[in-house]
PARONU-857047 format. One line per 3 residues: number of its first residue (from 0); their letters; for each residue x, y, z of N, C-alpha, C. Coordinates in nm, 2 decimals. Example, Ala and Ser with C-alpha at 12.3 -4.5 7.8 and 13.67 -1.06 7.14 Angstrom:
2
0) as) 1.32,-0.57,0.78,1.23,-0.45,0.78,1.32,-0.33,0.78 | 1.28,-0.22,0.71,1.37,-0.11,0.71,1.29,0.00,0.79
! end
This chain:
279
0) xxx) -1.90,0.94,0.10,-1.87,0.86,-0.02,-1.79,0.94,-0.12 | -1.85,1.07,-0.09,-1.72,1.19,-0.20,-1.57,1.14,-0.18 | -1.49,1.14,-0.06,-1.38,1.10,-0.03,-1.33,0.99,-0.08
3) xxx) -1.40,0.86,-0.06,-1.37,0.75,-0.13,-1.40,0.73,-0.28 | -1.45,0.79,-0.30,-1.45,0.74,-0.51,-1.34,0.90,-0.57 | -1.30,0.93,-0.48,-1.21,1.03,-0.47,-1.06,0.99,-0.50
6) xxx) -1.04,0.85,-0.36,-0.94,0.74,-0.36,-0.93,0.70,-0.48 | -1.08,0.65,-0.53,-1.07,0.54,-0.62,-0.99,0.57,-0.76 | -1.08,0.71,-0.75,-0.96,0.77,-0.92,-0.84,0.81,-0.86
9) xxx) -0.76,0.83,-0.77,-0.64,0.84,-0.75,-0.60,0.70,-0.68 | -0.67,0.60,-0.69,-0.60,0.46,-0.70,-0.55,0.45,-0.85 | -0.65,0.46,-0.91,-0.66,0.44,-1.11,-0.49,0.53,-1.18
12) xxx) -0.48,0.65,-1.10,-0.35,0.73,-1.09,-0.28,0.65,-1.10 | -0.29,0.60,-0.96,-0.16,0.50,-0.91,-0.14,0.40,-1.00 | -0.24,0.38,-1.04,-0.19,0.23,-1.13,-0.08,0.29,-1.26
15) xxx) -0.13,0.40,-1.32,-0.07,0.42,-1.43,0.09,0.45,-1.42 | 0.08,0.49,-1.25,0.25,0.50,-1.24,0.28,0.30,-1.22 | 0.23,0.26,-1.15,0.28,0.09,-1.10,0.30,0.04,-1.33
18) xxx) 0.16,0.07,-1.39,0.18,0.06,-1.53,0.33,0.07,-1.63 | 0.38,0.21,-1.59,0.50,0.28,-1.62,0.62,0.17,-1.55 | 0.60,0.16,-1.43,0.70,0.06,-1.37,0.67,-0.10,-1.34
21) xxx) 0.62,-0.16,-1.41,0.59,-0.26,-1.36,0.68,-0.35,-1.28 | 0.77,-0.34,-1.29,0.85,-0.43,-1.21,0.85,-0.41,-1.05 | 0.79,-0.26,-1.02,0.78,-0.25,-0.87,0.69,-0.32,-0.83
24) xxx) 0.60,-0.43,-0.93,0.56,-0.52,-0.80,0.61,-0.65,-0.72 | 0.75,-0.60,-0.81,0.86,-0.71,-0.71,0.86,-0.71,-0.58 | 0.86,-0.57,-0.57,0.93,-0.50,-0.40,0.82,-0.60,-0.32
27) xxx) 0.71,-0.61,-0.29,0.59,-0.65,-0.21,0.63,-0.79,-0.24 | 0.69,-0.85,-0.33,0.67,-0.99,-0.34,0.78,-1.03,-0.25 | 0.88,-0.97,-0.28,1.05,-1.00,-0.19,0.98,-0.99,-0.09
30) xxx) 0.87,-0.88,-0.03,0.88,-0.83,0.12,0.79,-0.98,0.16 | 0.74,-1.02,0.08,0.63,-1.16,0.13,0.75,-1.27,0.12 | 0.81,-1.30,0.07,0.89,-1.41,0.04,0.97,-1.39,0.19
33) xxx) 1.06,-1.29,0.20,1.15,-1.27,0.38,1.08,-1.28,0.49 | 0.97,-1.21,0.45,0.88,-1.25,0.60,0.85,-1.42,0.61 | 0.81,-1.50,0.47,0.77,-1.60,0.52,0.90,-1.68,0.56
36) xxx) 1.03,-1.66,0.50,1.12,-1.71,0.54,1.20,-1.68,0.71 | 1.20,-1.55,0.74,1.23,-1.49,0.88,1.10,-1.57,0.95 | 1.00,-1.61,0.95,0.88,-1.65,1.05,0.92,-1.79,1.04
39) xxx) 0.94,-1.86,0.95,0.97,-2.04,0.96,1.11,-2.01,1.02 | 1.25,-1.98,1.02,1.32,-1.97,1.09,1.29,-1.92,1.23 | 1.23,-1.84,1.29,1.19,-1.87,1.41,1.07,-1.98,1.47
42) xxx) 1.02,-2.03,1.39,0.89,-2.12,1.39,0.97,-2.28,1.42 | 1.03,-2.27,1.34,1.10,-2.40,1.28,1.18,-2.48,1.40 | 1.27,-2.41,1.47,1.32,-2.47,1.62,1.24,-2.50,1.75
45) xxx) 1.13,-2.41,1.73,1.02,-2.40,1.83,0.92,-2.56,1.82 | 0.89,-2.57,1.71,0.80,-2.64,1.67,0.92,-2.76,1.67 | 1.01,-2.83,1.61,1.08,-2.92,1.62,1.16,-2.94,1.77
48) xxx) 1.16,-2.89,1.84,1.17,-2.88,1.99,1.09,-2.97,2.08 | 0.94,-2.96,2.06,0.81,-2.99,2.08,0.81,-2.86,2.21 | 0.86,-2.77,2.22,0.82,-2.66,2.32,0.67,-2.57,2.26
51) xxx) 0.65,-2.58,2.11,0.56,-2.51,2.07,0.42,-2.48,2.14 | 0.40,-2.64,2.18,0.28,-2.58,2.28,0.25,-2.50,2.42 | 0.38,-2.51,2.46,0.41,-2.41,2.64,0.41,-2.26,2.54
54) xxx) 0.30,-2.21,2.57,0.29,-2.08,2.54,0.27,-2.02,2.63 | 0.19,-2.06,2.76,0.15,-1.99,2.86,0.21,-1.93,2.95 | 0.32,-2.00,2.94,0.47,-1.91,3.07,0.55,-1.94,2.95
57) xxx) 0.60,-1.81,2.85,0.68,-1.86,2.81,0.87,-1.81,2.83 | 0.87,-1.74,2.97,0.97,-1.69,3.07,1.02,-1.57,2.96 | 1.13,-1.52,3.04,1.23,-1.44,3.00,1.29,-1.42,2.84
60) xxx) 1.35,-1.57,2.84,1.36,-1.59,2.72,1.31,-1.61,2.62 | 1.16,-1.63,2.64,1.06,-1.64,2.57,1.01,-1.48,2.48 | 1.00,-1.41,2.57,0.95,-1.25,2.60,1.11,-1.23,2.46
63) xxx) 1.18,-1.25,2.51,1.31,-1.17,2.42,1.33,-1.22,2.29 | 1.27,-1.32,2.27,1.27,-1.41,2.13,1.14,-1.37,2.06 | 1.04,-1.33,2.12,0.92,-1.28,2.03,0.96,-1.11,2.02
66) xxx) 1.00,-1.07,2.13,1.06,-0.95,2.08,1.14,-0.91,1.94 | 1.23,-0.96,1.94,1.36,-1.00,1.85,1.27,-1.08,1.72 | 1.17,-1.15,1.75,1.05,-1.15,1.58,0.99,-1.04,1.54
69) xxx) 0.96,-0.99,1.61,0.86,-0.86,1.59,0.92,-0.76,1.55 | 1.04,-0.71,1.55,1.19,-0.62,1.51,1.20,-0.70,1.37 | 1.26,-0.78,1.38,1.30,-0.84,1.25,1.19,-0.82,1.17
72) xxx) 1.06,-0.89,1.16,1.00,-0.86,1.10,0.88,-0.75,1.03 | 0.90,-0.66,1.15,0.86,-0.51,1.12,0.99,-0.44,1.02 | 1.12,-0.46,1.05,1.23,-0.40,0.96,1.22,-0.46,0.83
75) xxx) 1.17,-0.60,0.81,1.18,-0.62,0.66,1.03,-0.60,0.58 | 0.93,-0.56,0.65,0.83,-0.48,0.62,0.80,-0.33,0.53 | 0.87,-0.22,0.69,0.92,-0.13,0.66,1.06,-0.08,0.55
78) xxx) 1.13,-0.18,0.56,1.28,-0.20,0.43,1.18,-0.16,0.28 | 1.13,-0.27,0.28,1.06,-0.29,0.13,0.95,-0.20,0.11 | 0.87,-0.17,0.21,0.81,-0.02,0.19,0.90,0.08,0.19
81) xxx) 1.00,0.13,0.20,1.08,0.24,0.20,1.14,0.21,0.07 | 1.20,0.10,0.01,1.21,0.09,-0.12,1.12,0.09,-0.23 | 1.02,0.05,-0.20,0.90,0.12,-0.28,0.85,0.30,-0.27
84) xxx) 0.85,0.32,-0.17,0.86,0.47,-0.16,0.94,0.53,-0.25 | 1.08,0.46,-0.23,1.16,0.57,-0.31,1.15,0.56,-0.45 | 1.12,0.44,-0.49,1.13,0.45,-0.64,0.99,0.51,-0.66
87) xxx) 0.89,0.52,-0.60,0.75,0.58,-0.63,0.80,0.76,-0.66 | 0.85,0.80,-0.57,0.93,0.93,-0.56,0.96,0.96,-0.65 | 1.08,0.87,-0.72,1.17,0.89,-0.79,1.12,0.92,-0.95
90) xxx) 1.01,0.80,-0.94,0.89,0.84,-1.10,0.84,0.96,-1.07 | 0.80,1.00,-0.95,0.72,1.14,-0.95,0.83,1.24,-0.97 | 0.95,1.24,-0.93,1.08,1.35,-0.99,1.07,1.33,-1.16
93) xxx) 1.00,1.23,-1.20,1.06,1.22,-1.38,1.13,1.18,-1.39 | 1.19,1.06,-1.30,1.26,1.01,-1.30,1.22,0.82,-1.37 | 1.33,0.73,-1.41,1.30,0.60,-1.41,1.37,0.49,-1.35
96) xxx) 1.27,0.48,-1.22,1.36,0.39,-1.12,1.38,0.25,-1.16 | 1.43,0.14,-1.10,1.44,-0.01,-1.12,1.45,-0.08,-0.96 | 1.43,-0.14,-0.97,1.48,-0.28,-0.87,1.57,-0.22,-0.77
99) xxx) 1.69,-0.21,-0.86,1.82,-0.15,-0.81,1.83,-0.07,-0.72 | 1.77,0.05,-0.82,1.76,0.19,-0.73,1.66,0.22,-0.60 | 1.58,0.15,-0.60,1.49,0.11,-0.47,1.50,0.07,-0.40
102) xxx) 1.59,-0.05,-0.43,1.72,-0.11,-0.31,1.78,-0.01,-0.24 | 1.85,0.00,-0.34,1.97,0.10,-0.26,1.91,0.24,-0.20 | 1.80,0.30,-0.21,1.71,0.45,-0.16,1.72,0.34,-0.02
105) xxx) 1.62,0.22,-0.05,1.59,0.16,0.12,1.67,0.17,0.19 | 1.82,0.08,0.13,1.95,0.06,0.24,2.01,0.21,0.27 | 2.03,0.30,0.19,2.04,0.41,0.26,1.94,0.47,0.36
108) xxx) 1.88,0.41,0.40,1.84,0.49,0.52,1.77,0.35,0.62 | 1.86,0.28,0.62,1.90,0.17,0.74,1.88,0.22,0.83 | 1.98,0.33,0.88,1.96,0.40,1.00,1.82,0.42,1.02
111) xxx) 1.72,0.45,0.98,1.60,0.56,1.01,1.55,0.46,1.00 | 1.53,0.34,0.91,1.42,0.24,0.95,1.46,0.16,1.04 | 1.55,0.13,1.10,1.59,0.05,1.23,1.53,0.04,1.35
114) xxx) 1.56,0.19,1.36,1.48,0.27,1.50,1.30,0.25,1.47 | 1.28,0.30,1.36,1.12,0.32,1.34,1.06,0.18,1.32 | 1.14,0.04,1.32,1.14,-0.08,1.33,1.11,-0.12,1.48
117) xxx) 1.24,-0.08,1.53,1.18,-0.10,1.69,1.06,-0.05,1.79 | 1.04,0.09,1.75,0.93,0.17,1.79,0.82,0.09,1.74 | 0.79,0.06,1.57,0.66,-0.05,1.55,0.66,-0.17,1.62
120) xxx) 0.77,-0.28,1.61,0.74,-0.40,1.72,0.75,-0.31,1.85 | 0.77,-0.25,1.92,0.73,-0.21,2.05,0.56,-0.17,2.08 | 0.50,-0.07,1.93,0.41,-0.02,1.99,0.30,-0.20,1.98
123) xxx) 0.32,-0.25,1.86,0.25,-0.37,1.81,0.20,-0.47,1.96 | 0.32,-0.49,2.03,0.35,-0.57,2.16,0.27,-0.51,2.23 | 0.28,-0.36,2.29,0.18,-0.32,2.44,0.03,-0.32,2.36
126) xxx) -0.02,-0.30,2.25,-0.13,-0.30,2.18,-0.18,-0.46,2.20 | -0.08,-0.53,2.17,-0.13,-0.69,2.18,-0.11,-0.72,2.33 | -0.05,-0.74,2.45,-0.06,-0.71,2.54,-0.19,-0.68,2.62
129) xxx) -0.26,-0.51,2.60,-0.37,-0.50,2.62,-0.50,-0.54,2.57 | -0.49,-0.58,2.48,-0.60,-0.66,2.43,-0.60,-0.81,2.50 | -0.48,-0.90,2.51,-0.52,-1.02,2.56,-0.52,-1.00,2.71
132) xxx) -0.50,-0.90,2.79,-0.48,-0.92,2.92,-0.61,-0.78,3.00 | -0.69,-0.79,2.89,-0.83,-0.62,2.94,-0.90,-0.67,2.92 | -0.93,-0.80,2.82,-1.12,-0.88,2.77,-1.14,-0.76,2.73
135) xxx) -1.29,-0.77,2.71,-1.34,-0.69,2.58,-1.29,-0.52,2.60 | -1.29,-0.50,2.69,-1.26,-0.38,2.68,-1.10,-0.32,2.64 | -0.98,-0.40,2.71,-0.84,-0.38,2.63,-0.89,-0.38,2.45
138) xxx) -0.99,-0.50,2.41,-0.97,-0.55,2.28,-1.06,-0.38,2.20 | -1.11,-0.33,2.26,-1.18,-0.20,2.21,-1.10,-0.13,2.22 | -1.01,-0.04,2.34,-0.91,0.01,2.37,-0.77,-0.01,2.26
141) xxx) -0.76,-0.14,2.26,-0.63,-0.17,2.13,-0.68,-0.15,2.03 | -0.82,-0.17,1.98,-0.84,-0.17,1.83,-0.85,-0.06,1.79 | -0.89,0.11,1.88,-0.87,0.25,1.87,-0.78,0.26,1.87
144) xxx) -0.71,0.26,1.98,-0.54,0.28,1.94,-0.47,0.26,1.84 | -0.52,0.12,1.77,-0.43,0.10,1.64,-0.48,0.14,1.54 | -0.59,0.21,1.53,-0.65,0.31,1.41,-0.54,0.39,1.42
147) xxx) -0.61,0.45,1.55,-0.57,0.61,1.56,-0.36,0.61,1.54 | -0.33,0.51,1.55,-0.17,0.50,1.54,-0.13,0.52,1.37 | -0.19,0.39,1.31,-0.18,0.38,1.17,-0.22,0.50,1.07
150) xxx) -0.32,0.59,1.16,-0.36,0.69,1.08,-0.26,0.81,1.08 | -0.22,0.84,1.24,-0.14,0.95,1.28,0.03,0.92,1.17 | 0.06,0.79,1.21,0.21,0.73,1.12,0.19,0.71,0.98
153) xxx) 0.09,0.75,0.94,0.07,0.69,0.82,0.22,0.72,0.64 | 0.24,0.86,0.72,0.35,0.94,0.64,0.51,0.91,0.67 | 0.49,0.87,0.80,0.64,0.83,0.86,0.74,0.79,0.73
156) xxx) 0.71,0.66,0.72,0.80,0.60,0.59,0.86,0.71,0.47 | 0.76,0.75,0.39,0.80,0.85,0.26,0.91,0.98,0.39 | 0.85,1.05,0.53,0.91,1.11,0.51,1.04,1.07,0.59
159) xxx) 1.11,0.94,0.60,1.24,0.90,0.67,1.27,0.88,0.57 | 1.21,0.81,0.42,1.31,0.79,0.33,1.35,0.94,0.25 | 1.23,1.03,0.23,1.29,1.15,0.19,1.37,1.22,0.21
162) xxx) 1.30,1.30,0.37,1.36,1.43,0.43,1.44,1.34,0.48 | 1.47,1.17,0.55,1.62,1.20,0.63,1.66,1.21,0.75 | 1.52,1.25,0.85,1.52,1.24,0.92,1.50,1.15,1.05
165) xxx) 1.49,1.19,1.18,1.54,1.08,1.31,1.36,1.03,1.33 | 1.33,0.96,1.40,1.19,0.87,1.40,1.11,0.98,1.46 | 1.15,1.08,1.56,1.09,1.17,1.70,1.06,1.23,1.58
168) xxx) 1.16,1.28,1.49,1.11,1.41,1.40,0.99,1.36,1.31 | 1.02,1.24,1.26,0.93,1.23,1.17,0.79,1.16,1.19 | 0.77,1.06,1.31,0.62,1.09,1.36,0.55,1.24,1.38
171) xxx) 0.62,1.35,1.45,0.60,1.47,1.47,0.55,1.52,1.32 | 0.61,1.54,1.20,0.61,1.55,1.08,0.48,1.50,1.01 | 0.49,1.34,1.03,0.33,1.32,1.01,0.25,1.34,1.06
174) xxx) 0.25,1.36,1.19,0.09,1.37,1.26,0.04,1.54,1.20 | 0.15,1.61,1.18,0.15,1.75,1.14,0.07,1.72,0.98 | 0.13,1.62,0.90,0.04,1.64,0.77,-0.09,1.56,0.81
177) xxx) -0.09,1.50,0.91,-0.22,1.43,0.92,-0.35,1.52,0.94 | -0.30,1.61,1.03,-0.42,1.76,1.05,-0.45,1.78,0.91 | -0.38,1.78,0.82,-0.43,1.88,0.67,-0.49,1.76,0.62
180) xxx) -0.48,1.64,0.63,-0.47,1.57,0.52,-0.59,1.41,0.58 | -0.65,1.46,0.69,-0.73,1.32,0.77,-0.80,1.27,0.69 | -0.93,1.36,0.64,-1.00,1.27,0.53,-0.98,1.12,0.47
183) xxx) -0.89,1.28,0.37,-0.83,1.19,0.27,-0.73,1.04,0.33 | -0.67,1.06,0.44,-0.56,1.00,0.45,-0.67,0.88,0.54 | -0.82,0.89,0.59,-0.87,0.78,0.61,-0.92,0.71,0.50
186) xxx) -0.98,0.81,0.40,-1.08,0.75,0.28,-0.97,0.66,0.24 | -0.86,0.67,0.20,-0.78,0.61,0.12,-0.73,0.42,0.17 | -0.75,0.47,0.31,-0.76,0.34,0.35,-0.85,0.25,0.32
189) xxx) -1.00,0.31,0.41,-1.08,0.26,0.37,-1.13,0.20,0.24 | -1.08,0.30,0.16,-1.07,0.26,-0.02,-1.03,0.19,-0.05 | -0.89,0.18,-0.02,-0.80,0.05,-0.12,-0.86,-0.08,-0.05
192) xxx) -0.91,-0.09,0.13,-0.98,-0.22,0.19,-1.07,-0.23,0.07 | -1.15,-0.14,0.06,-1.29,-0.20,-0.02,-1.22,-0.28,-0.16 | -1.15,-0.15,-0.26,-1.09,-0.23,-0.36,-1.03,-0.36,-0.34
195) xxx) -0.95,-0.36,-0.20,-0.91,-0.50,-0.21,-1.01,-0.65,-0.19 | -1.14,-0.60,-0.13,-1.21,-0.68,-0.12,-1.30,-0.72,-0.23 | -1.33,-0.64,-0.30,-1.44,-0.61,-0.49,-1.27,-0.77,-0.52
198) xxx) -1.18,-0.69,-0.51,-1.09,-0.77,-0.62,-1.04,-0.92,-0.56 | -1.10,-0.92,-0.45,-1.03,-1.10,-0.39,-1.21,-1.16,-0.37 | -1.30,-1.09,-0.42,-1.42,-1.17,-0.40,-1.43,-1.26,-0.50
201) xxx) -1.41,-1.27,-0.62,-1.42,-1.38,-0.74,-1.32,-1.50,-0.68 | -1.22,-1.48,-0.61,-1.13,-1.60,-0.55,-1.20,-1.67,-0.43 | -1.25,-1.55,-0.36,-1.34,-1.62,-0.26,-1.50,-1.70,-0.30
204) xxx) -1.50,-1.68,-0.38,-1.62,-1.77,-0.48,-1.56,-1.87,-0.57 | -1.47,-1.90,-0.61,-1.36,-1.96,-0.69,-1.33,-2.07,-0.57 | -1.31,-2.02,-0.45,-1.29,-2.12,-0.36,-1.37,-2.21,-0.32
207) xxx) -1.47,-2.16,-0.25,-1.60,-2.18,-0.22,-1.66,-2.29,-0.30 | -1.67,-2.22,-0.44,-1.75,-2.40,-0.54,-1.60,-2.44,-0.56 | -1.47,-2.45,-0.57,-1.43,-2.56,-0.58,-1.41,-2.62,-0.46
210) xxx) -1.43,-2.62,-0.31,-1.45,-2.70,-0.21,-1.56,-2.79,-0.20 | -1.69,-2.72,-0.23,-1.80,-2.77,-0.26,-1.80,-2.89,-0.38 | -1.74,-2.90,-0.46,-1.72,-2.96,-0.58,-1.62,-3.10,-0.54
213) xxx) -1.54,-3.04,-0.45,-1.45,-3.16,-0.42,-1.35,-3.25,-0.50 | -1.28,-3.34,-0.44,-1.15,-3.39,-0.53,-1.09,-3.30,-0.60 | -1.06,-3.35,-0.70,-0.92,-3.29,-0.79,-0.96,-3.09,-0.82
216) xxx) -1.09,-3.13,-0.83,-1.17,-3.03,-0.91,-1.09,-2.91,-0.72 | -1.14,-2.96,-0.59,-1.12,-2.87,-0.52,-0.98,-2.82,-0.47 | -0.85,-2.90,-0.52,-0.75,-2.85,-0.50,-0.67,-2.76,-0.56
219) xxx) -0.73,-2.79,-0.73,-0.72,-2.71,-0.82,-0.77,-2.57,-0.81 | -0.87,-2.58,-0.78,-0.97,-2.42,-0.75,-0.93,-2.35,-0.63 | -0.86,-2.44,-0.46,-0.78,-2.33,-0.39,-0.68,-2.27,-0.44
222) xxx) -0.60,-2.35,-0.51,-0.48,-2.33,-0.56,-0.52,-2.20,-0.65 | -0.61,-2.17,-0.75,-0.63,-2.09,-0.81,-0.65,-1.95,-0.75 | -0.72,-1.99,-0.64,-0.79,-1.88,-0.57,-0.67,-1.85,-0.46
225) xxx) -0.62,-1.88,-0.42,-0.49,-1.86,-0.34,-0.37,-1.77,-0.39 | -0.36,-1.81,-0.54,-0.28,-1.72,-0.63,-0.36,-1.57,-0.67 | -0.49,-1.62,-0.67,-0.53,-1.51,-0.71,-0.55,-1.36,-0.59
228) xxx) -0.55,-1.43,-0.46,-0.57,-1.33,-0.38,-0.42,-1.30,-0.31 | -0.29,-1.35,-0.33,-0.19,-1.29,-0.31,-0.14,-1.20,-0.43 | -0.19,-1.21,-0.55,-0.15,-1.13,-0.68,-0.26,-0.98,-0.66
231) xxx) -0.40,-1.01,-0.61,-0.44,-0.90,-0.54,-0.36,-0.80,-0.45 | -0.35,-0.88,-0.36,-0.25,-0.84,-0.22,-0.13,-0.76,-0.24 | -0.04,-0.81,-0.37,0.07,-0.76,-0.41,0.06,-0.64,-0.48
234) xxx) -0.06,-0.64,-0.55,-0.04,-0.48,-0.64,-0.12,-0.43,-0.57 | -0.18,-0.44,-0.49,-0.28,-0.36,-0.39,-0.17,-0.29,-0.30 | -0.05,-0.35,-0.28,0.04,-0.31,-0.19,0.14,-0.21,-0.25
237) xxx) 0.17,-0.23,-0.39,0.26,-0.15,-0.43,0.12,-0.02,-0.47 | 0.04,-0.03,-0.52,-0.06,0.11,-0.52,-0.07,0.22,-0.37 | -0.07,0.11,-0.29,-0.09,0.19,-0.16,0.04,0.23,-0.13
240) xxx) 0.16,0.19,-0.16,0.28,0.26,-0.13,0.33,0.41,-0.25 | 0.23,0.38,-0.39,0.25,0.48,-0.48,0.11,0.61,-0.42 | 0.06,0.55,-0.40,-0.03,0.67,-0.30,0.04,0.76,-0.21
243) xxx) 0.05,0.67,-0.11,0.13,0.73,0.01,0.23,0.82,0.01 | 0.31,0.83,-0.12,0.41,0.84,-0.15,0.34,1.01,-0.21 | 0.29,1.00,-0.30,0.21,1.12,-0.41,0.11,1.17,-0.25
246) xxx) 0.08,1.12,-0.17,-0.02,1.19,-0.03,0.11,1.23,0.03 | 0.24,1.24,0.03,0.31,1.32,0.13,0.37,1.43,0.06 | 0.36,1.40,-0.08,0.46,1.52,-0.18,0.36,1.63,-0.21
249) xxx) 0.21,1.54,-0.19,0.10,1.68,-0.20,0.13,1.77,-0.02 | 0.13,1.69,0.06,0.11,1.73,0.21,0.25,1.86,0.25 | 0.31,1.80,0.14,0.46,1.89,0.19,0.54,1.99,0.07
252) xxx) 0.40,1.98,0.00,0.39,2.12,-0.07,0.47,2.08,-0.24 | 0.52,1.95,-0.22,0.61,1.93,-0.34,0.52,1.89,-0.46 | 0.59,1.89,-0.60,0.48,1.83,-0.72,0.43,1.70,-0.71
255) xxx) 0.32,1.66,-0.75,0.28,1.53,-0.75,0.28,1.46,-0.86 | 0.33,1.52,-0.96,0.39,1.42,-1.07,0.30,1.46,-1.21 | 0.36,1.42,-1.32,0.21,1.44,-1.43,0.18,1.33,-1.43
258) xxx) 0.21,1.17,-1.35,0.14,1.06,-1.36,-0.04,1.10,-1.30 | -0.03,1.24,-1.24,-0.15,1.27,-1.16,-0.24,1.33,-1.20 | -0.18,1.35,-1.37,-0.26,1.48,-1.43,-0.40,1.49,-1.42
261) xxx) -0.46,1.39,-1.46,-0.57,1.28,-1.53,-0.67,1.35,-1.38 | -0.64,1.32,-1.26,-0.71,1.38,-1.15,-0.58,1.41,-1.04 | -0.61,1.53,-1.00,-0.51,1.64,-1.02,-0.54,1.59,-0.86
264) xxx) -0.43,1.57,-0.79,-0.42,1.49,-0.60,-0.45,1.65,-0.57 | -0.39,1.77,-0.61,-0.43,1.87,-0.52,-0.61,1.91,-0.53 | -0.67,1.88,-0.62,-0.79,1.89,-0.65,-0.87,1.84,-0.53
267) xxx) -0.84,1.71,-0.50,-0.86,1.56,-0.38,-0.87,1.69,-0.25 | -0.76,1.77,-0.22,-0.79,1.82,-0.09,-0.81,1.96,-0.12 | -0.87,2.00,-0.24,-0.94,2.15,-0.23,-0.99,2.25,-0.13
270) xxx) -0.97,2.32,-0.05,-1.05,2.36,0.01,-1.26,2.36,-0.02 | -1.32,2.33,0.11,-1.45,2.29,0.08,-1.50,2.44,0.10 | -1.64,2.49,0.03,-1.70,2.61,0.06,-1.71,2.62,0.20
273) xxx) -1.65,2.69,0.26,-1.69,2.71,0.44,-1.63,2.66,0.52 | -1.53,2.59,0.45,-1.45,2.51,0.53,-1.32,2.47,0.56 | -1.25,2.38,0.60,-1.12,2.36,0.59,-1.03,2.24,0.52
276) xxx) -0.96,2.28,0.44,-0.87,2.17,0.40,-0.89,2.06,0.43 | -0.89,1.93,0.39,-0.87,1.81,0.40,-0.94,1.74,0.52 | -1.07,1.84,0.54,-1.21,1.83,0.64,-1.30,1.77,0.58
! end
């Protein structure tokens, strides 16, 4: 429990940088708006076709058009996290990023997320793959794998938009701060899940009696509660990318900002009496 309420005051951190910039919780909204537009564009022919329901052989061409979703939509994922990254960075230099400059940090390094776009829809596919074609056992098998994936890449992004480098180097890179930094670099997950569930439970009760309640009263109340757990979703997303961001500048020896003063991120991975770093 040390680890996670550990998160929690270096979530509180994070806010006061997202505080300073508020407009970065654009970035997560654009990234929700492209995705839902890139998925109805592929949805949209399929379904007006009436092919939608032959899922079961869906041949060659089928294989290469879900491929070609899974790219697209891991790259416009990864884009907007790498633009959030950088302006996260950019406050921690003392710097004051915008919109703008977040943009343009992402598009400069096209290159690097392209590749690390394809590698994610590739690994996503054999993961989904083994789970539908092992029964319970693929579905145990994929669900470790995708821990253990998410946890090991967890740094990739901050360090392709930083350092600059090629995807080989910089999975290598992270798994390397992952050794120092596992704990923490699980708690934090687990953390922001919990936070994000404390913060979408009043919507999921919001929902709940206004279904129960019925008519006007219950379209009103999803509607309510629907806004309320994407507006969760959104700053939950830009905190975890201001995290990630301050967890790779601690990892790689750089300052973590005075937005961190308040509880000091190197404090978070202290050496323990008898022990080892980020153990």
């Amino acid at each position: 429990m040390g680890r996670i309420s550990r998160t929690i005051e270096l979530a509180k951190a994070s806010w006061q940088v997202l505080k300073a910039d508020k407009e970065l919780i654009i970035l997560p909204i654009l990234s929700l708006v492209a995705t839902m537009a890139v998925a109805a564009s592929f949805l949209a022919p399929i379904l007006l076709s009436g092919e939608g329901t032959n899922i079961e052989d869906p041949g060659t061409v089928g294989y290469v058009l879900l491929f070609v979703a899974y790219v697209v939509l891991a790259f416009i994922t990864i884009f907007f996290n790498a633009a959030l990254v950088h302006a996260a960075n950019e406050r921690l230099d003392g710097g004051d990023p915008t919109i703008g400059s977040a943009l343009r940090g992402a598009a400069g390094r096209v290159h690097r997320i392209l590749p690390w776009a394809l590698v994610s829809a590739t690994v996503s596919i054999v993961l989904r793959a083994i789970e539908e074609r092992a029964g319970i056992v693929g579905r145990i098998v994929s669900g470790i794998a995708g821990i253990a994936w998410s946890l090991v890449t967890f740094l990739v992004i901050p360090v392709l938009v930083i350092e600059d480098i090629g995807v080989v180097d910089a999975v290598k890179r992270s798994g390397a701060m992952f050794k120092r930094t596992w704990g923490e670099n699980m708690a934090s997950q687990v953390g922001f899940g919990l936070l994000g569930f404390l913060a979408m439970l009043p919507a999921l009760l919001i929902g709940a009696a206004a279904v129960a309640a019925g008519g006007a009263v219950a379209f009103f109340g999803i509607v309510v509660a629907v806004l309320w757990v994407l507006t969760v979703a959104m700053v939950l997303s830009a905190l975890s990318g201001i995290f990630q961001t301050a967890l790779y500048r601690y990892a790689a020896g750089m300052d973590t900002g005075t937005a961190f003063g308040s509880q000091d991120l190197g404090a978070a991975f202290a050496p323990k009496p008898g022990g080892r770093t980020g153990g």
